[in-house]
C-alpha positions as CSV (number, residue, x, y, z in Angstrom):
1,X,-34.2,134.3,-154.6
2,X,-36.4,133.3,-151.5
3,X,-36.4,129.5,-151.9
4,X,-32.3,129.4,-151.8
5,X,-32.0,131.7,-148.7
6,X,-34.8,129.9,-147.0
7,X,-32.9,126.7,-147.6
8,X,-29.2,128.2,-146.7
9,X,-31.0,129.5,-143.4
10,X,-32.8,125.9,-142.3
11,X,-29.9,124.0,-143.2
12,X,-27.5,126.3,-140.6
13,X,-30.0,126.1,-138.1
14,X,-29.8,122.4,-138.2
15,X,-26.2,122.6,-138.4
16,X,-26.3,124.5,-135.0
17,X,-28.9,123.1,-133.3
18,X,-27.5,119.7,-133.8
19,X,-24.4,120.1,-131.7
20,X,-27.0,120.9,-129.0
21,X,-28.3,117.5,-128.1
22,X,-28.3,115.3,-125.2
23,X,-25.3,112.7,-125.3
24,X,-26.1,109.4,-123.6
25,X,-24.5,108.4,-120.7
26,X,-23.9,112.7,-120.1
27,X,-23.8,114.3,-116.2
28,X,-26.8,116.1,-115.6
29,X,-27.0,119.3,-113.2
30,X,-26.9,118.4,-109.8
31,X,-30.4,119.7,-108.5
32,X,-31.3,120.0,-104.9
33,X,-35.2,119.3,-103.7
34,X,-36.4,120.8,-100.1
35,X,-39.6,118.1,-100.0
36,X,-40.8,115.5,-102.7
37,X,-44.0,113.7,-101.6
38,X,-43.8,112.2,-98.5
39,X,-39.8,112.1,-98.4
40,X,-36.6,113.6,-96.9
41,X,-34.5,116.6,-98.8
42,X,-32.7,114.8,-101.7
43,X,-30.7,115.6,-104.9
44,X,-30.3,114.3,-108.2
45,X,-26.6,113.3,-107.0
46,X,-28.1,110.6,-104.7
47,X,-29.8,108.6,-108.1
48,X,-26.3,108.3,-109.5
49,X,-26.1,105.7,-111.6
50,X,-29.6,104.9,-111.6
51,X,-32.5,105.2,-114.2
52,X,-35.1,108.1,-113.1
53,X,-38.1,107.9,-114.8
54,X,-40.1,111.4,-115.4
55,X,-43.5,111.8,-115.7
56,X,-45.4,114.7,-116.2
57,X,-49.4,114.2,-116.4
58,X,-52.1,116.9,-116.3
59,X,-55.7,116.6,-116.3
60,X,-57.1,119.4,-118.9
């Protein structure tokens, strides 16, 4: 009885969760940044268009 609910439940939650991903070539929410670095005020309005690379590094 376990094994057939466990399988009902996975296979909605990849039913919902997969109308949840990114779709190429989607807007992204405009976000505003007061200082980046050594540069002026900017949003992600003025890369329109362009590719932004992000990349997050840490040393642990």
């Amino acid at each position: 009885m376990k094994r057939p609910t466990a399988m009902l439940l996975a296979a909605s939650l990849g039913f919902v969760t997969a109308g949840l991903t990114a779709q190429v070539g989607g807007k992204v929410p405009d976000a505003n940044f007061e200082s980046f670095g050594n540069t002026e005020a900017t949003s992600l309005a003025d890369f329109e268009g362009r590719l932004i690379l992000l990349e997050a590094f840490a040393y642990w």
